[in-house]
N, C-alpha and C positions, 0 to 999 in steps of 0.2 A: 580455357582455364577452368580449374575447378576449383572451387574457395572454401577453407575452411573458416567453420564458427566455430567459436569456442564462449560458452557459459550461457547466461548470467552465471558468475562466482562472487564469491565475497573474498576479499582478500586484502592484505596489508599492502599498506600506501607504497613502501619501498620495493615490495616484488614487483606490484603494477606498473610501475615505471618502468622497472629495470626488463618486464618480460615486452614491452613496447619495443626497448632497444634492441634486444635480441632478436625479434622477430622482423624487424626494421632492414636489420645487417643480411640474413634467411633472405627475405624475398629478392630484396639488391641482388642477394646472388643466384637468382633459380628457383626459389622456394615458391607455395603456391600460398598466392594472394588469402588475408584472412580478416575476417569481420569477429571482435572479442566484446563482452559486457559483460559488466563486473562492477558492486559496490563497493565501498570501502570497510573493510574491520572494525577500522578504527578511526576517530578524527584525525585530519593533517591540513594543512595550507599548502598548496603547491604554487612556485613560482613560473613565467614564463622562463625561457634559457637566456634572454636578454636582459631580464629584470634587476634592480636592485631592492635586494631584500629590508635592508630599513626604511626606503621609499615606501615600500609596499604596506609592510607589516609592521606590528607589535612583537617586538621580536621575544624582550623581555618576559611580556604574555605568554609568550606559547609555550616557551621555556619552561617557565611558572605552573602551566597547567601540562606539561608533558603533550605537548600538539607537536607532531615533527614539522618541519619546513623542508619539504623536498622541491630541488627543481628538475623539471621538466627536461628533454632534448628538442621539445616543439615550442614554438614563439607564443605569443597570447598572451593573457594578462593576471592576475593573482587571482585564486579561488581558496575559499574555507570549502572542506568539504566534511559531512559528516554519514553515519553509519545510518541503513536506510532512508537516506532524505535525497538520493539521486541516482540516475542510473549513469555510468562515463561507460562509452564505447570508443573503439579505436578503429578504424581502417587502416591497413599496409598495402598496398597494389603497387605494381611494377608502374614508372614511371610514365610509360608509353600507352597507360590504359587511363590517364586524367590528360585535361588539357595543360599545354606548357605554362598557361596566362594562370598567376595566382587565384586573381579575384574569380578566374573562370572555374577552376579547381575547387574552390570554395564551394561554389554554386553547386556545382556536378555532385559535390559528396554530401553538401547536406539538403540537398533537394528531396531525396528518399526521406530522411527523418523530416524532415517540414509534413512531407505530405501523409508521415504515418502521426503525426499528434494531428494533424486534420481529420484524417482518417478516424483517432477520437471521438470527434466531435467538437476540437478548438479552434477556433479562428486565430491563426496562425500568419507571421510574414517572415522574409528573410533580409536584413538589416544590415549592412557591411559580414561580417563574422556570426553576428548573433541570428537567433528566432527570438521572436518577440510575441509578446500576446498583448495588444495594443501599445503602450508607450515603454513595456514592462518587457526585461531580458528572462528568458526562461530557459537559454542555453549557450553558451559560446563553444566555440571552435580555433583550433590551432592544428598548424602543419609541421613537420618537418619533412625537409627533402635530401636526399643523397642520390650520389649518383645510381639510376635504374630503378628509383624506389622511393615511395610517397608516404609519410605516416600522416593519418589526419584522426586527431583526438578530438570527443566532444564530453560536453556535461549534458545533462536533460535534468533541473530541479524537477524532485519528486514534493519536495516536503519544503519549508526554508523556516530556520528560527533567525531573523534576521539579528536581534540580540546579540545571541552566540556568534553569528559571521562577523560583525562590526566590533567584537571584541578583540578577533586575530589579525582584521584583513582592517587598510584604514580608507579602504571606498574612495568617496568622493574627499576625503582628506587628505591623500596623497600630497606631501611637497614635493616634485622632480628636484631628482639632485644633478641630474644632467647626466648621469653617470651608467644610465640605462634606459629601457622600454619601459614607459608607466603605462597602469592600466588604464582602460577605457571607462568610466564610470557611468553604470547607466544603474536605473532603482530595475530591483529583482521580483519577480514572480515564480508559484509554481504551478507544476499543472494540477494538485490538488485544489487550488482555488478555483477550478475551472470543470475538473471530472473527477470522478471515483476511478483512480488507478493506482496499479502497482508495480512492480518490476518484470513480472514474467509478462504480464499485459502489455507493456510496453513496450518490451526488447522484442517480445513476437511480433509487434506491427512493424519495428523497423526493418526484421528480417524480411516480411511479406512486399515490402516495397522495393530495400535496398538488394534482394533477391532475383527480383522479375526480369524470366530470360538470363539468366545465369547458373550455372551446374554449382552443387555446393554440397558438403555434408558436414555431418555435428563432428567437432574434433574432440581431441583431449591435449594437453601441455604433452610433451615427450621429454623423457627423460634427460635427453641434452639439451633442450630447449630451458627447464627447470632448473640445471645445475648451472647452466653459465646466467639466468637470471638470479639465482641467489648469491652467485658470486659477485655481480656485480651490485644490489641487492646491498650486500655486509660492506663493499668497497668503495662502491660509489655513491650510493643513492643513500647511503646512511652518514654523510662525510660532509663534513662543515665546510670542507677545503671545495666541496663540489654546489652543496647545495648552499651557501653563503656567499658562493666567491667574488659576486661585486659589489 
């Protein structure tokens, strides 16, 4: 197989989503496996696809401050995210190249990223979903699977104004309503508190690991890949009926 990369880019919350699903449905069917990183434009909240968004969040808040609330097609748990303070990558690979056992799949795709912030210089571990830099969450992980076809999304904190996070996201304040997946509450770190890094710094170490012994070149979005993400983009990922619906 030969993999394409595409970016570091900067891009709005609602395309990044929406170009996950597209490319999700591509590989499922034939398409060759790809490794994407990309920050965000602008601030948003994202929920996992099982979540209940007033569990989760201040919803009132973000409204208030114009924060979107997008949710996800992958499981996991509520994230604030903001504009240079992280880097999110995605993996898509055919289903037959991770192991069938979830927690084993977990292992397999963020092994590379553990061992490019080691690589760093950080003392790093791997925790159910999370890396952790001692007792501190520095990145979570989520999957979605279809048939033929694996997407596995991560965060990596670059930066964190914990302030700002705790005004959209309500942490370890969650009430379960019962009515969904609440998130896992663990206290946040990043890797600025640990190294002098930045995004092109970063994303190149995860390539140098999550690359080894695999054929791969730099891609671009394609022009069909681009229209049916911003249709769904306008349709879905911008749509209260979608990103509110429990």
């Amino acid at each position: 197989m030969r993999w394409r990369l595409i970016g570091p880019e900067v891009i709005g919350p609602e395309l990044a989503l929406a170009l996950d699903e597209v490319v999700l449905g591509s590989v499922a069917s034939g398409a060759s496996p790809l490794i994407r990183f990309w920050t965000w434009e602008r601030r948003a909240v994202t929920l996992g696809s099982f979540q209940m968004a007033s569990d989760e969040i201040y919803l009132d808040r973000c409204r208030d401050d114009g924060v979107p609330v997008i949710r996800r097609i992958t499981g996991g748990g509520c994230m604030f995210h903001a504009p240079g303070k992280e880097l999110i990558y995605s993996v898509t690979l055919p289903s037959s190249e991770v192991p069938s056992s979830i927690p084993a799949s977990y292992a397999a795709l963020q092994t590379p990223v553990l061992q490019a912030v080691q690589d760093l210089g950080v003392k790093a571990s791997i925790i159910e979903n999370s890396i952790m830099i001692g007792p501190r969450k520095v990145s979570g992980s989520s999957q979605r699977r279809v048939k033929g076809a694996v997407l596995h999304h991560g965060t990596l904190l670059i930066d964190v104004d914990e302030e700002e996070m705790f005004r959209y996201i309500k942490g370890d304040k969650v009430v379960p309503s019962g009515k969904g997946t609440c998130s896992t509450y663990r206290p946040v770190t990043s890797l600025r508190e640990h190294i002098d890094i930045d995004v092109g710094r970063l994303s190149k170490a995860i390539v140098e690991r999550f690359m080894e012994g695999r054929e791969w070149e730099r891609s671009e979005w394609t022009e069909a890949e681009l229209d049916r993400a911003r249709e769904l983009a306008s349709k879905k990922y911008s749509s209260d009926e979608w990103n509110i619906k429990l």
